[in-house]
mmCIF file as gemmi writes it, N, C-alpha and C atoms, coordinates in Angstrom:
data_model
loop_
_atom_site.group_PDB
_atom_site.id
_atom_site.type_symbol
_atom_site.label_atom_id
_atom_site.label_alt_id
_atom_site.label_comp_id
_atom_site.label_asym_id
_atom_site.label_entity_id
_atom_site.label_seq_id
_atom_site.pdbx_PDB_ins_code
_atom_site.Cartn_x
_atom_site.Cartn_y
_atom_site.Cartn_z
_atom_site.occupancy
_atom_site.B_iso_or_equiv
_atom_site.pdbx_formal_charge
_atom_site.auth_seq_id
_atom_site.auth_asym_id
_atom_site.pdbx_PDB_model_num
ATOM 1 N N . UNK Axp A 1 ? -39.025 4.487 -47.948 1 0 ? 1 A 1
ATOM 2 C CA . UNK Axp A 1 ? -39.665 3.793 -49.052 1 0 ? 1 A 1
ATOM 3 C C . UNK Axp A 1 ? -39.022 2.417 -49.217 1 0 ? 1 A 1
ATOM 4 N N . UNK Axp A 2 ? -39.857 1.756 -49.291 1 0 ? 2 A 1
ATOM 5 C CA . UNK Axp A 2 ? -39.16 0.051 -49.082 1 0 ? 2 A 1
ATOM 6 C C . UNK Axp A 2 ? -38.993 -0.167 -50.611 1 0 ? 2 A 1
ATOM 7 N N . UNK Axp A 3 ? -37.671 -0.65 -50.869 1 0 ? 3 A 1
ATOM 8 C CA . UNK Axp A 3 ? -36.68 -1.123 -51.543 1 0 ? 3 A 1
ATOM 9 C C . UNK Axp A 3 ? -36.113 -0.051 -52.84 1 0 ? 3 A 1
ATOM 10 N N . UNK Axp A 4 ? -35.994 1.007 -52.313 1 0 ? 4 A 1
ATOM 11 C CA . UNK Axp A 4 ? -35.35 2.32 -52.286 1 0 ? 4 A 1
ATOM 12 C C . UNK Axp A 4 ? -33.731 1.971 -52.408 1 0 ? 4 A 1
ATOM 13 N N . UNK Axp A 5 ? -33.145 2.308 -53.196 1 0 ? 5 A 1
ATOM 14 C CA . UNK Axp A 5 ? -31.603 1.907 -53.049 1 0 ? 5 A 1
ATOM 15 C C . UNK Axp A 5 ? -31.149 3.623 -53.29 1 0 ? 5 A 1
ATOM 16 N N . UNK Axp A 6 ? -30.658 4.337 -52.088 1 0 ? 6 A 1
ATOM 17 C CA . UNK Axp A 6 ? -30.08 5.665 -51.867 1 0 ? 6 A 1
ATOM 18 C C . UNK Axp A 6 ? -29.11 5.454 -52.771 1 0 ? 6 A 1
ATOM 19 N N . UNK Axp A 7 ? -28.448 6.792 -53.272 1 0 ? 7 A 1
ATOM 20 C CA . UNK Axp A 7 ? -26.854 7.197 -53.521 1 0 ? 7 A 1
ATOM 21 C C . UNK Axp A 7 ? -26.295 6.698 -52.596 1 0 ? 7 A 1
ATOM 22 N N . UNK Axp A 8 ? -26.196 6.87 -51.283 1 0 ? 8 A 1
ATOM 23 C CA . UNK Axp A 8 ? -24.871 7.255 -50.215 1 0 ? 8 A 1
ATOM 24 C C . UNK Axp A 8 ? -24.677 5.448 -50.213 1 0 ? 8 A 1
ATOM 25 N N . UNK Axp A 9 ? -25.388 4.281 -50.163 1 0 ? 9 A 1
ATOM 26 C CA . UNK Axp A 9 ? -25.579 3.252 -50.085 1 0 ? 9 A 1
ATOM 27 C C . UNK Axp A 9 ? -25.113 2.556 -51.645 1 0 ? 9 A 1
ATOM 28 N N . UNK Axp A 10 ? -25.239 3.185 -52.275 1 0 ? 10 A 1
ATOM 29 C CA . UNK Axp A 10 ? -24.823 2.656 -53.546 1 0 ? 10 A 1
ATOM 30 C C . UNK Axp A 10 ? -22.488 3.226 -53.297 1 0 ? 10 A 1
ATOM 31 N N . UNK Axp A 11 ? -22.327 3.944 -53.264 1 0 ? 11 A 1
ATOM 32 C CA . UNK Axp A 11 ? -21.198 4.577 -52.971 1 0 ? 11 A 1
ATOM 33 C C . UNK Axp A 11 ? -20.298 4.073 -52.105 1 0 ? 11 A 1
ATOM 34 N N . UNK Axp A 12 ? -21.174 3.419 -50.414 1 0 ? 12 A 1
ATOM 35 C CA . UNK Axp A 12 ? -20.324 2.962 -49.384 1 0 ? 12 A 1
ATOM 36 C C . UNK Axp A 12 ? -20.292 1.888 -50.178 1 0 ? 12 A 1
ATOM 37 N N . UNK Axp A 13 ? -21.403 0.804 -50.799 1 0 ? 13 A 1
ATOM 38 C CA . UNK Axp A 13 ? -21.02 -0.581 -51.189 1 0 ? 13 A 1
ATOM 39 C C . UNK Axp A 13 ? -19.982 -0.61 -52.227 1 0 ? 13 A 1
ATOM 40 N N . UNK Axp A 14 ? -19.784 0.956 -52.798 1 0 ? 14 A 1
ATOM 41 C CA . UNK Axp A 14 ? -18.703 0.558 -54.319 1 0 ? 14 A 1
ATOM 42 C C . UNK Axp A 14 ? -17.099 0.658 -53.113 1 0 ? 14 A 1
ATOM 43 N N . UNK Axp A 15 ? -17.367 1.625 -52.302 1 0 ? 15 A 1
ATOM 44 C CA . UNK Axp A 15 ? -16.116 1.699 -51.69 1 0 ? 15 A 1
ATOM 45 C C . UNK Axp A 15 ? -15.697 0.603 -50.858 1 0 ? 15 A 1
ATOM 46 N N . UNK Axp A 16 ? -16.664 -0.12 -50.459 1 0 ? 16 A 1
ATOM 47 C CA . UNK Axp A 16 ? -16.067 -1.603 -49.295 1 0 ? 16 A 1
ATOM 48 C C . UNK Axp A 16 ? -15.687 -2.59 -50.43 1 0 ? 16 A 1
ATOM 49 N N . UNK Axp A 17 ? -15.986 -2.901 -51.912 1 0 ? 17 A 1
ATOM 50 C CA . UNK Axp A 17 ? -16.286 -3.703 -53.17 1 0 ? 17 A 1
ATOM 51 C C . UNK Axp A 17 ? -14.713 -3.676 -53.579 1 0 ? 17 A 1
ATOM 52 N N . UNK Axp A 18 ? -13.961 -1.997 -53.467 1 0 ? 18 A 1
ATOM 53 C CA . UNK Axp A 18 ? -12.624 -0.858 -54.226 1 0 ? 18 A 1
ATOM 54 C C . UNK Axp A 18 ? -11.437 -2.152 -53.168 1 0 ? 18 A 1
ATOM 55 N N . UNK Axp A 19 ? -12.243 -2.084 -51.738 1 0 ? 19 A 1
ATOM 56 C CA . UNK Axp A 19 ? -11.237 -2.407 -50.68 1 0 ? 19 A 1
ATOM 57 C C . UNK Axp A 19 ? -11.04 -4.023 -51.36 1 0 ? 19 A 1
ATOM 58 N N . UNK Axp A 20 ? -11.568 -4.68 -51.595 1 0 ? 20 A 1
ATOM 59 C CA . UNK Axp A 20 ? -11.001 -6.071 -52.289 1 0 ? 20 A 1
ATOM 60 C C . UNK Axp A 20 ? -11.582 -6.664 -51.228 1 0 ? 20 A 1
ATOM 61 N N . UNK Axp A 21 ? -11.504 -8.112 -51.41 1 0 ? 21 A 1
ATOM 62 C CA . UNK Axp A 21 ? -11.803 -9.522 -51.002 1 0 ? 21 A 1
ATOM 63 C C . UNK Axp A 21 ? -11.491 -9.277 -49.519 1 0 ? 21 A 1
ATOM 64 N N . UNK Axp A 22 ? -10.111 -9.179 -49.272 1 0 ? 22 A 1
ATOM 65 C CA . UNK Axp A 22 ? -9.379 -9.362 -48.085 1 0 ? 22 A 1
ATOM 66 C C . UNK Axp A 22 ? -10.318 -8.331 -46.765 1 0 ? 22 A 1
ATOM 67 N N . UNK Axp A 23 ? -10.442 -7.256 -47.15 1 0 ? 23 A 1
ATOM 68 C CA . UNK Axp A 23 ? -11.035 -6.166 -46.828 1 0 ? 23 A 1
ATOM 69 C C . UNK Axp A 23 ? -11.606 -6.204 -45.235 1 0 ? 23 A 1
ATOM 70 N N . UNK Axp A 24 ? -12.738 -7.167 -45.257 1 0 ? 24 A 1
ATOM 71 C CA . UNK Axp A 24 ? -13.623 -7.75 -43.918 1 0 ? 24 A 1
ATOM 72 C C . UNK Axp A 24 ? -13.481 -8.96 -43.707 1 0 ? 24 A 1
ATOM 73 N N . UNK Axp A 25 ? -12.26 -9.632 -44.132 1 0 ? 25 A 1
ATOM 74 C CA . UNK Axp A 25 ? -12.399 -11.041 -43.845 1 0 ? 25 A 1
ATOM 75 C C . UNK Axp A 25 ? -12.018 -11.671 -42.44 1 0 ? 25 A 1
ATOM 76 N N . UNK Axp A 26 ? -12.801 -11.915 -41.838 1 0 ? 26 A 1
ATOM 77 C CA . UNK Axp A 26 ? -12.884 -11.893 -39.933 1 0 ? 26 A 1
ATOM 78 C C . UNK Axp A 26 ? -13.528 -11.087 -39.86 1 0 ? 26 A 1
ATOM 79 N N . UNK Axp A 27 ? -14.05 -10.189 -40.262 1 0 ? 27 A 1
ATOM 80 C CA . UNK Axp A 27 ? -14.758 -9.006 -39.25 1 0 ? 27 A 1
ATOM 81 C C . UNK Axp A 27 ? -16.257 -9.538 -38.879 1 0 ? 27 A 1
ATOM 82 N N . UNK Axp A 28 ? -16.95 -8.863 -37.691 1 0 ? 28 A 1
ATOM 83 C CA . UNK Axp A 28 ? -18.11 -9.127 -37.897 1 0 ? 28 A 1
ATOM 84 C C . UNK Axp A 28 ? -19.164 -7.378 -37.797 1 0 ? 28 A 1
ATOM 85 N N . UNK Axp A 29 ? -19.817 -7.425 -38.659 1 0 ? 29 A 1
ATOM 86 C CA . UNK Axp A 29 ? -20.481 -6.726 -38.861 1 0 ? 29 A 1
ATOM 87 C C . UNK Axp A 29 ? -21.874 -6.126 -38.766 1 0 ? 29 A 1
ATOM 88 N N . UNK Axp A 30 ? -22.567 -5.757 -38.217 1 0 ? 30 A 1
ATOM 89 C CA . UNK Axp A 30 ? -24.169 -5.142 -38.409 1 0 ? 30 A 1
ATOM 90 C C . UNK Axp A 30 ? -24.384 -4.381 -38.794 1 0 ? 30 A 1
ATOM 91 N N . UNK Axp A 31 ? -25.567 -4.36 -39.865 1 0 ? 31 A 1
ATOM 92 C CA . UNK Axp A 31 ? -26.02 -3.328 -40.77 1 0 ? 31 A 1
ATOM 93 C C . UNK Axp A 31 ? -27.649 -2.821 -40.626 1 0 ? 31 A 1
ATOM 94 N N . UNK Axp A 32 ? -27.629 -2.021 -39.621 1 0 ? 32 A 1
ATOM 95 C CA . UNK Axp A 32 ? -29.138 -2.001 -38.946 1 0 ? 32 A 1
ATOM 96 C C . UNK Axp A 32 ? -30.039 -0.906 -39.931 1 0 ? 32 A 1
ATOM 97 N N . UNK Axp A 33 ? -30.66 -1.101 -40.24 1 0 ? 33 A 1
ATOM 98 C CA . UNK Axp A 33 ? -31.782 -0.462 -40.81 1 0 ? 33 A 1
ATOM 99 C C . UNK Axp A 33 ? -31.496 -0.42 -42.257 1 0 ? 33 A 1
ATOM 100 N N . UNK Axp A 34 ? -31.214 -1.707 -42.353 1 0 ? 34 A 1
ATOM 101 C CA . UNK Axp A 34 ? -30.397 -2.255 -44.044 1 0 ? 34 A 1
ATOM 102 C C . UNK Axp A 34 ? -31.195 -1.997 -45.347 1 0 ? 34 A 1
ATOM 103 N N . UNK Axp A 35 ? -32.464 -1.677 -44.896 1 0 ? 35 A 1
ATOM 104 C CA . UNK Axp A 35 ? -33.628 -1.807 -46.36 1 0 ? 35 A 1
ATOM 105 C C . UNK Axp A 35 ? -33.478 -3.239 -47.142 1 0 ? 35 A 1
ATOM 106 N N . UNK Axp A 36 ? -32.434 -2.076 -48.734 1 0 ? 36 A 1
ATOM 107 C CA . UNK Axp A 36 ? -32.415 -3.663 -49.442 1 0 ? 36 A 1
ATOM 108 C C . UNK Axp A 36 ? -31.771 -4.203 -49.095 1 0 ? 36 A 1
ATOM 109 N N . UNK Axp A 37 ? -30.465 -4.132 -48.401 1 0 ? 37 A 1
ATOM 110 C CA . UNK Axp A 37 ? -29.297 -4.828 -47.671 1 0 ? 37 A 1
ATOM 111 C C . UNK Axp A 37 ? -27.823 -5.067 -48.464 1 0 ? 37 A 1
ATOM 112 N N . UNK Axp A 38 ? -28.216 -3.874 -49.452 1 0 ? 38 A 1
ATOM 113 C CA . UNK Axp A 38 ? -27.386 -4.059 -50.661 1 0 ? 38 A 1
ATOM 114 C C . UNK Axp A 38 ? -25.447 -3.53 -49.781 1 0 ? 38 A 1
ATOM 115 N N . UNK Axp A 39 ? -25.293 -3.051 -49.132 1 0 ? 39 A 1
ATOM 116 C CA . UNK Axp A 39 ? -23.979 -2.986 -47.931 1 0 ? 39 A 1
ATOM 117 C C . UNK Axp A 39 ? -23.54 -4.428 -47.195 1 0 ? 39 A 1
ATOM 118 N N . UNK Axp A 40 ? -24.791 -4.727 -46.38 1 0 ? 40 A 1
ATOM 119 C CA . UNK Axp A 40 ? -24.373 -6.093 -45.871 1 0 ? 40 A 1
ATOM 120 C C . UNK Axp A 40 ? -24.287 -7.314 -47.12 1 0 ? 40 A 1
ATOM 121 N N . UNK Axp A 41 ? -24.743 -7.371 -47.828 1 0 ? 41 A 1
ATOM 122 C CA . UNK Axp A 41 ? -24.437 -8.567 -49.154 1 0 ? 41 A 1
ATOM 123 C C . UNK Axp A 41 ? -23.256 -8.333 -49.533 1 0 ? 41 A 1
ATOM 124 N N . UNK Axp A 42 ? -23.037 -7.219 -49.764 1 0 ? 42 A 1
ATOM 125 C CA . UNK Axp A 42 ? -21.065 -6.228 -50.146 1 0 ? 42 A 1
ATOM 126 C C . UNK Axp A 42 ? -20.433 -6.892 -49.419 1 0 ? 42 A 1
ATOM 127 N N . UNK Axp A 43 ? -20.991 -6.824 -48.001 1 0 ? 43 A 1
ATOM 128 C CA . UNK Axp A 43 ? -19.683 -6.929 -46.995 1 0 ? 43 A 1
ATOM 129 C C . UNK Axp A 43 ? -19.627 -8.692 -46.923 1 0 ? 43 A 1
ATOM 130 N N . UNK Axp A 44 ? -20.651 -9.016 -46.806 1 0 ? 44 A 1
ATOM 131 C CA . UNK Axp A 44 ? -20.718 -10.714 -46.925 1 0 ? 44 A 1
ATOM 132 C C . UNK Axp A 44 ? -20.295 -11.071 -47.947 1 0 ? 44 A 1
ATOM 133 N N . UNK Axp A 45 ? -20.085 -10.777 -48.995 1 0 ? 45 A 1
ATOM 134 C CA . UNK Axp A 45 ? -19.701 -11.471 -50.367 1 0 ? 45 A 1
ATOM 135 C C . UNK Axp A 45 ? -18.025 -10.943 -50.035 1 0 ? 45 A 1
ATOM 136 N N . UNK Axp A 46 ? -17.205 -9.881 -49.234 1 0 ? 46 A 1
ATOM 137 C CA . UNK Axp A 46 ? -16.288 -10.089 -49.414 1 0 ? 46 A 1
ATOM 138 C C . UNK Axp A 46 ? -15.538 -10.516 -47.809 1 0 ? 46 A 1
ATOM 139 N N . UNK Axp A 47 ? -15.888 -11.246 -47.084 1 0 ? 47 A 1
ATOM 140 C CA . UNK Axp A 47 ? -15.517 -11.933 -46.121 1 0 ? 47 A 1
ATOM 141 C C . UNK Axp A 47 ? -16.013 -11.897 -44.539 1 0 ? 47 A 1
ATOM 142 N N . UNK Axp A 48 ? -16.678 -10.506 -44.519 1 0 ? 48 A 1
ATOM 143 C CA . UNK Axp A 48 ? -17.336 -10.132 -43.537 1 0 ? 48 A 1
ATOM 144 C C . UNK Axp A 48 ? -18.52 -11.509 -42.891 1 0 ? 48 A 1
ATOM 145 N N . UNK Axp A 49 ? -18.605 -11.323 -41.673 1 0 ? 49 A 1
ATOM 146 C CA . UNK Axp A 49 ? -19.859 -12.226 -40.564 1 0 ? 49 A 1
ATOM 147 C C . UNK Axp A 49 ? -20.734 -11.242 -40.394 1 0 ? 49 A 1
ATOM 148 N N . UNK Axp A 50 ? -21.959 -10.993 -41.337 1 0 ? 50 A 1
ATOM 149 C CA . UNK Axp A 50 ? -22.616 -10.209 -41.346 1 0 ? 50 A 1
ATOM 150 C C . UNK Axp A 50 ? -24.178 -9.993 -40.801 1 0 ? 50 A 1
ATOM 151 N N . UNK Axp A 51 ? -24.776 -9.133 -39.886 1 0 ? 51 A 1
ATOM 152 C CA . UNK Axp A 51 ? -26.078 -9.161 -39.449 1 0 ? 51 A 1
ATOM 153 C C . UNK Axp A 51 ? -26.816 -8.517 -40.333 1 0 ? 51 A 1
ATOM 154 N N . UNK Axp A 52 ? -27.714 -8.298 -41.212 1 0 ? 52 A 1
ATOM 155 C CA . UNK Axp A 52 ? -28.747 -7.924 -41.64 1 0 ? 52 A 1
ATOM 156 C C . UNK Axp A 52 ? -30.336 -7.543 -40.905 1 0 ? 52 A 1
ATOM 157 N N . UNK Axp A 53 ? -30.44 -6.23 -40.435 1 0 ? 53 A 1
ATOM 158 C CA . UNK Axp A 53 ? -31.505 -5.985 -39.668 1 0 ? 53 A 1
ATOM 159 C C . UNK Axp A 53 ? -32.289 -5.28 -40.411 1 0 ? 53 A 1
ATOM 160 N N . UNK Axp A 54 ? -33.439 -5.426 -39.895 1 0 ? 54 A 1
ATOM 161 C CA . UNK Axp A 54 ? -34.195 -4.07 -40.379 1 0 ? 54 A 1
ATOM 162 C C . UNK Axp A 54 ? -35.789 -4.304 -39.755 1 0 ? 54 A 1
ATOM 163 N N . UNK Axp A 55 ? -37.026 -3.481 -39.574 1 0 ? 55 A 1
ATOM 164 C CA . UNK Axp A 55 ? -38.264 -3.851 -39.031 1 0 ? 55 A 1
ATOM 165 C C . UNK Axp A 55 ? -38.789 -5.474 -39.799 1 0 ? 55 A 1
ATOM 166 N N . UNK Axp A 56 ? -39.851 -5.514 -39.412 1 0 ? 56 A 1
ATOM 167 C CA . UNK Axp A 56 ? -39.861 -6.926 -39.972 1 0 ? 56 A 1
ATOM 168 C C . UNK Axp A 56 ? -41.122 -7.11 -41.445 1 0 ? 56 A 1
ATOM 169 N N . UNK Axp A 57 ? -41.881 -5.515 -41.841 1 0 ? 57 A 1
ATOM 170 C CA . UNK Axp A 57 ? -42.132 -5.463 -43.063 1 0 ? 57 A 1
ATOM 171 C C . UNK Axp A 57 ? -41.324 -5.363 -44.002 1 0 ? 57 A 1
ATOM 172 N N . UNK Axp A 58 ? -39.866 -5.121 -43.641 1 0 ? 58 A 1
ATOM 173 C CA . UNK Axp A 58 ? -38.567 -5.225 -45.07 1 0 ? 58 A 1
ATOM 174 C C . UNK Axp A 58 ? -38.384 -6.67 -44.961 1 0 ? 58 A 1
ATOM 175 N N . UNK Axp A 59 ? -38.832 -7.534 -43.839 1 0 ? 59 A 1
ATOM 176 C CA . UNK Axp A 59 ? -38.199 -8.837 -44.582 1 0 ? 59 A 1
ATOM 177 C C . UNK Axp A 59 ? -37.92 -9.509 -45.469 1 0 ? 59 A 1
ATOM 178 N N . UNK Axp A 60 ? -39.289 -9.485 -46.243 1 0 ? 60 A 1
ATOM 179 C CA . UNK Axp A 60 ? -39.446 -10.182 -47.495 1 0 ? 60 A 1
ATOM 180 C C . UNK Axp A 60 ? -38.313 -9.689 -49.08 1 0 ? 60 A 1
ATOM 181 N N . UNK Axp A 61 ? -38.514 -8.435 -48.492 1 0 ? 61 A 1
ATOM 182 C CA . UNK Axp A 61 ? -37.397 -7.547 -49.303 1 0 ? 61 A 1
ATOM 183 C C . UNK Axp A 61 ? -35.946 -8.148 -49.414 1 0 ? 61 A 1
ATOM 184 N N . UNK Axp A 62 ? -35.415 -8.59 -47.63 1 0 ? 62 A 1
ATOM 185 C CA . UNK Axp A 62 ? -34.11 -8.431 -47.495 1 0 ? 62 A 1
ATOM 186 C C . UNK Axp A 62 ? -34.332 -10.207 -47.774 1 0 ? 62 A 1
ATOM 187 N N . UNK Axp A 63 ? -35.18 -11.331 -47.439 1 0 ? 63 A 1
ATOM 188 C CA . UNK Axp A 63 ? -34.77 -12.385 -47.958 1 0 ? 63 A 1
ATOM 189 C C . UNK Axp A 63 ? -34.78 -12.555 -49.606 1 0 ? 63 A 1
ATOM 190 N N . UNK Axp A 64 ? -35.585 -11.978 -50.322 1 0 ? 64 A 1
ATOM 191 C CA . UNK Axp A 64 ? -35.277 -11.801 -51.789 1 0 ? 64 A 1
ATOM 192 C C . UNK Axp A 64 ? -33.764 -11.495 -52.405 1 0 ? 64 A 1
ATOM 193 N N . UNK Axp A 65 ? -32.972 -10.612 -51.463 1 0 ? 65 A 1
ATOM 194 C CA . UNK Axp A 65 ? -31.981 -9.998 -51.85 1 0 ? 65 A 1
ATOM 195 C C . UNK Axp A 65 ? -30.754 -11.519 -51.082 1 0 ? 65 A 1
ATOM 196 N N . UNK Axp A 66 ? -30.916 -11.759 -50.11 1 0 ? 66 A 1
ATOM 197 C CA . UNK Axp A 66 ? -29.794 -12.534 -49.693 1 0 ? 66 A 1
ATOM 198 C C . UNK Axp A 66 ? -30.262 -13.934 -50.124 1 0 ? 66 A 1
ATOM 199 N N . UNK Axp A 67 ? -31.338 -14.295 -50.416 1 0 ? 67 A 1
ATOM 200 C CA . UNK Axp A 67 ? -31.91 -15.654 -50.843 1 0 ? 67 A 1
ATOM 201 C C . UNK Axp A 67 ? -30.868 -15.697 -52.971 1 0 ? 67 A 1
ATOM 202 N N . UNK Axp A 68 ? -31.112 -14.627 -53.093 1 0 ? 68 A 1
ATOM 203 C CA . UNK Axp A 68 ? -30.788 -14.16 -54.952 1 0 ? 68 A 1
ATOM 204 C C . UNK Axp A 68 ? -29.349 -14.735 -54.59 1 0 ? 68 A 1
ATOM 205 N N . UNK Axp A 69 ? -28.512 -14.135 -53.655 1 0 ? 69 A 1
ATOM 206 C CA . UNK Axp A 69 ? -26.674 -14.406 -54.184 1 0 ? 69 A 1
ATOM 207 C C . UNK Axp A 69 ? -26.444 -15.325 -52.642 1 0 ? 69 A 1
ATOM 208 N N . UNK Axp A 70 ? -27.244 -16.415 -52.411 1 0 ? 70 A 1
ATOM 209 C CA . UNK Axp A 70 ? -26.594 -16.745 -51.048 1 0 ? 70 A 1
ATOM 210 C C . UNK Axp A 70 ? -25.439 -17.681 -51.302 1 0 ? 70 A 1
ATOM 211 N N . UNK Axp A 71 ? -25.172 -18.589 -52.731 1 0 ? 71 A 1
ATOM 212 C CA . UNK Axp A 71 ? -24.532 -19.215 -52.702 1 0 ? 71 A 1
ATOM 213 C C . UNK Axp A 71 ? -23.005 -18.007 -52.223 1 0 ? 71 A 1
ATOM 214 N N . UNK Axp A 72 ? -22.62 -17.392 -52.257 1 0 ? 72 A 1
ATOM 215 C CA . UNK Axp A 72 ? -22.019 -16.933 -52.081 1 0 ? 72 A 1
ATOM 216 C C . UNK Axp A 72 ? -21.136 -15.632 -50.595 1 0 ? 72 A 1
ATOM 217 N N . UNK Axp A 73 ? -22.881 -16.286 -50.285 1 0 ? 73 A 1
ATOM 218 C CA . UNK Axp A 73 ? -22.699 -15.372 -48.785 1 0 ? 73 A 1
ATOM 219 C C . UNK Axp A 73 ? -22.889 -16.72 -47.621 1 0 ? 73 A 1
ATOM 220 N N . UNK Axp A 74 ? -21.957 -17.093 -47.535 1 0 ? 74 A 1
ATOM 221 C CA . UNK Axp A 74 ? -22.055 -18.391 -46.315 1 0 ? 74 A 1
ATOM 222 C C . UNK Axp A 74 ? -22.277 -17.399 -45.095 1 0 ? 74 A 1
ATOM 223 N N . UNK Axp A 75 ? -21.762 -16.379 -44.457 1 0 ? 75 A 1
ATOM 224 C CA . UNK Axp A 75 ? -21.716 -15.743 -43.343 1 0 ? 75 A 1
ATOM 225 C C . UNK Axp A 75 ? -22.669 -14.416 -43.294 1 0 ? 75 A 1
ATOM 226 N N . UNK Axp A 76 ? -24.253 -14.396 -44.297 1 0 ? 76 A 1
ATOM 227 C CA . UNK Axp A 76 ? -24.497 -13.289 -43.965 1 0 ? 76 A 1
ATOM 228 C C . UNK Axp A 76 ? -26.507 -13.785 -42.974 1 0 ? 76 A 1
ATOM 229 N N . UNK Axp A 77 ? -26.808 -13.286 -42.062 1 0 ? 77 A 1
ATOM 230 C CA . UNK Axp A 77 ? -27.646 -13.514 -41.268 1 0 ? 77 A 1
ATOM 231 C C . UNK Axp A 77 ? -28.427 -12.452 -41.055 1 0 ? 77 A 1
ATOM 232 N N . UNK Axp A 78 ? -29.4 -12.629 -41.364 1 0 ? 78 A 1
ATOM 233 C CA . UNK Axp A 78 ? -30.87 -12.05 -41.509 1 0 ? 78 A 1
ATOM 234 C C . UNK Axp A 78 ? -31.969 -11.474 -40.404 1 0 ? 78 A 1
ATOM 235 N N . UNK Axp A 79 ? -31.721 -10.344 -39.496 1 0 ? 79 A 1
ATOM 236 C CA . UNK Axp A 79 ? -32.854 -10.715 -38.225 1 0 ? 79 A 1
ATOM 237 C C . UNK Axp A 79 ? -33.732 -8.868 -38.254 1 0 ? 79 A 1
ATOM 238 N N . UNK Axp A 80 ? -34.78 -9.175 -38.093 1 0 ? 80 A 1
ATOM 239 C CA . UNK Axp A 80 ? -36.022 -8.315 -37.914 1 0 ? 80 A 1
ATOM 240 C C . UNK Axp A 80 ? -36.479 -8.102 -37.005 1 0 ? 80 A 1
ATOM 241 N N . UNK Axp A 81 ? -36.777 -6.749 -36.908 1 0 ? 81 A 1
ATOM 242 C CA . UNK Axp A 81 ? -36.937 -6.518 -34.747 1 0 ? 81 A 1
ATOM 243 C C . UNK Axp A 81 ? -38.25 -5.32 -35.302 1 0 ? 81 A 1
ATOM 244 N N . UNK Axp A 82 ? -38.982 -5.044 -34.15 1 0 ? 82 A 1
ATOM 245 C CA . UNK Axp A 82 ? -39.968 -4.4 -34.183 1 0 ? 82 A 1
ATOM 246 C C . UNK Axp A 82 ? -39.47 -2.608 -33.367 1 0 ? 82 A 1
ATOM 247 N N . UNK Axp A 83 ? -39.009 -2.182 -34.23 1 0 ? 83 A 1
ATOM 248 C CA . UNK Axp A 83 ? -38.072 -0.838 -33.754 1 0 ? 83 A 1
ATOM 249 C C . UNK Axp A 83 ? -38.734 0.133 -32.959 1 0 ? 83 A 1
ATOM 250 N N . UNK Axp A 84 ? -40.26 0.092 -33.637 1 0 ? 84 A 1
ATOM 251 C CA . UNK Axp A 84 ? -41.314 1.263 -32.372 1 0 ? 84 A 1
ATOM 252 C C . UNK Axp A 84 ? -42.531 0.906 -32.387 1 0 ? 84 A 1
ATOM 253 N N . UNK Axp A 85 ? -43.337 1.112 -32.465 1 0 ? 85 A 1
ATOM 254 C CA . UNK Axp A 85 ? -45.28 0.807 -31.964 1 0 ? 85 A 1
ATOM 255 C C . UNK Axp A 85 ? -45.839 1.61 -33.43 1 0 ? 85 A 1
């Protein structure tokens, strides 16, 4: 269901959020089948180089969400792939 925000996704983002700033800073990251992308914005807002994937009918979804806090995500990147037929 497009723009569905799970438990388990609400939980990993509080636990990468617990780890602090320092946390992913250098890392680089992909978050494939991101929906709202509410993990990769987590991880980009705390230092992470982050990919944001997902089919390319969530786009509009996932640029709403990283377009809302980008001042703050210099390193998070956006790409849409066509996963099956």
């Amino acid at each position: 269901m497009l723009g569905q925000t799970y438990n388990v996704i609400q939980v990993l983002s509080n636990y990468i959020a617990f780890r602090g700033t320092g946390y992913l800073e250098g890392k680089k990251i992909v978050e494939l089948g991101s929906g709202t992308g509410l993990v990769g914005l987590v991880a980009g807002a705390l230092g992470g180089s982050v990919w944001i994937t997902d089919q390319a009918f969530v786009f509009v979804c996932l640029m709403t969400s990283v377009v809302s806090v980008k001042s703050s995500l210099a390193r998070c990147w956006i790409s849409c792939t066509k996963m099956w037929d």
